[in-house]
Structures are given as structure tokens and as C-alpha cells.
N, C-alpha and C positions, 0 to 999 in steps of 0.2 A: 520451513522451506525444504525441500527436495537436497538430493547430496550434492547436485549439479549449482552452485553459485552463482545467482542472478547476475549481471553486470551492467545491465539498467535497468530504469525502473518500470516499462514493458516488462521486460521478463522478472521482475521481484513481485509485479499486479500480477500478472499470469499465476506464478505459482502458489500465493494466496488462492486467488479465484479457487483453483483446482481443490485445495484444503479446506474450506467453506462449501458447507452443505447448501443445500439448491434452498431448502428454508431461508439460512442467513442470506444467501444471495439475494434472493427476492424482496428481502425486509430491508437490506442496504439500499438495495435500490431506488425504493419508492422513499426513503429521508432525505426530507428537503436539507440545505446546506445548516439550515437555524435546528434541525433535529438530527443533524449527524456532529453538533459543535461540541454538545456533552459526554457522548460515547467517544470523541476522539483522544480524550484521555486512556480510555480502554485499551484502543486500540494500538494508539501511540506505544504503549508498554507491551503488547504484544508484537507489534512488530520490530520494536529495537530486542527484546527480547532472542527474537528468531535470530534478527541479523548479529546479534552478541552468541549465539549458538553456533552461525553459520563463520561466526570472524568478518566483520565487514570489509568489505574489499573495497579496494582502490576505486577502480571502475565502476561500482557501484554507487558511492559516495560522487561521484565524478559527474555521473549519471542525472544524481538529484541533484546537485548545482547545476548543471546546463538545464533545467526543467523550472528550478527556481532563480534562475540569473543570475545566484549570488552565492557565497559560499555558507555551508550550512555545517553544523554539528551531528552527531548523529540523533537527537531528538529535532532537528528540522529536516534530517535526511528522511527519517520515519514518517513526519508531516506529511511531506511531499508526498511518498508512496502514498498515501491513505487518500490521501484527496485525488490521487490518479485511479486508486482502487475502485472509489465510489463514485468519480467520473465517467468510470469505463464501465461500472455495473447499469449506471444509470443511460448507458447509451447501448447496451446488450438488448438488441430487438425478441429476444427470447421469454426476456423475463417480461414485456410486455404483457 
């Protein structure tokens, strides 16, 4: 992620998008929920990853509980993101 710390998870999807080549965009987009289930081990590790670089924040983490109504750890914080990542790729009229 950017030097600038997400503090929900709009802006932690945002700045993935932007890091992700217009390729992976396009290929996220078009996987059904039953073929993005496997990769999301992958991803799950690169994004607690990022956010263990970035130092997770408060707000952040704060973020994905209000998104998942419930309290989460940072391998459900990551959850969240990914499934908003791929929600929001899949709803980008671009990649159409």
C-alpha cells in the first residue's frame, strides 16, 4: 500500500486496485465467488502482509468490523478487504 494508511476499507480497496495491473484486474473480476475461494488464501497473505508493513491501524481494523458486524482479527480484517476488493472489481463498468 501507498505511504498514506488506509483507514477503511474503501481506501485499503482503492489502493490495491491502483497496485494491480489492469491484467489482474480484469481476471479478478470475471471469478465467480466459488473461483476466487482458492486464491483467497493468496491473497489473504498478501494483504495482512501489506497491512503488517503498513502497521495496522486502529481505524482500519475498525473499518472491517463495521463491514463485518463483528469483531475480527487481522486474518478476518484481510478477509473483509478481499471480498470488498473483488466486489468492487466486479462492479467497475470499465472492465466490462
Amino acid at each position: 500500500m501507498c505511504n498514506r494508511l488506509p483507514k477503511t476499507v474503501d481506501e485499503a480497496v482503492d489502493q490495491i486496485i491502483k497496485e494491480m495491473s489492469i491484467d489482474d484486474t480484469v481476471k479478478m473480476s470475471k471469478l465467480s465467488e466459488m473461483e476466487l475461494a482458492p486464491i483467497k488464501l493468496a491473497l489473504r497473505a498478501y494483504v495482512q502482509q501489506r497491512l503488517e508493513e503498513s502497521g495496522i491501524n486502529q481505524d482500519l481494523k475498525a473499518s472491517c468490523c463495521e463491514v463485518a458486524g463483528k469483531g475480527l482479527d487481522e486474518v478476518g480484517a484481510s478477509t473483509v478487504i478481499i471480498d470488498e476488493l473483488w466486489r468492487k472489481l466486479r462492479g467497475l463498468e470499465v472492465l466490462e
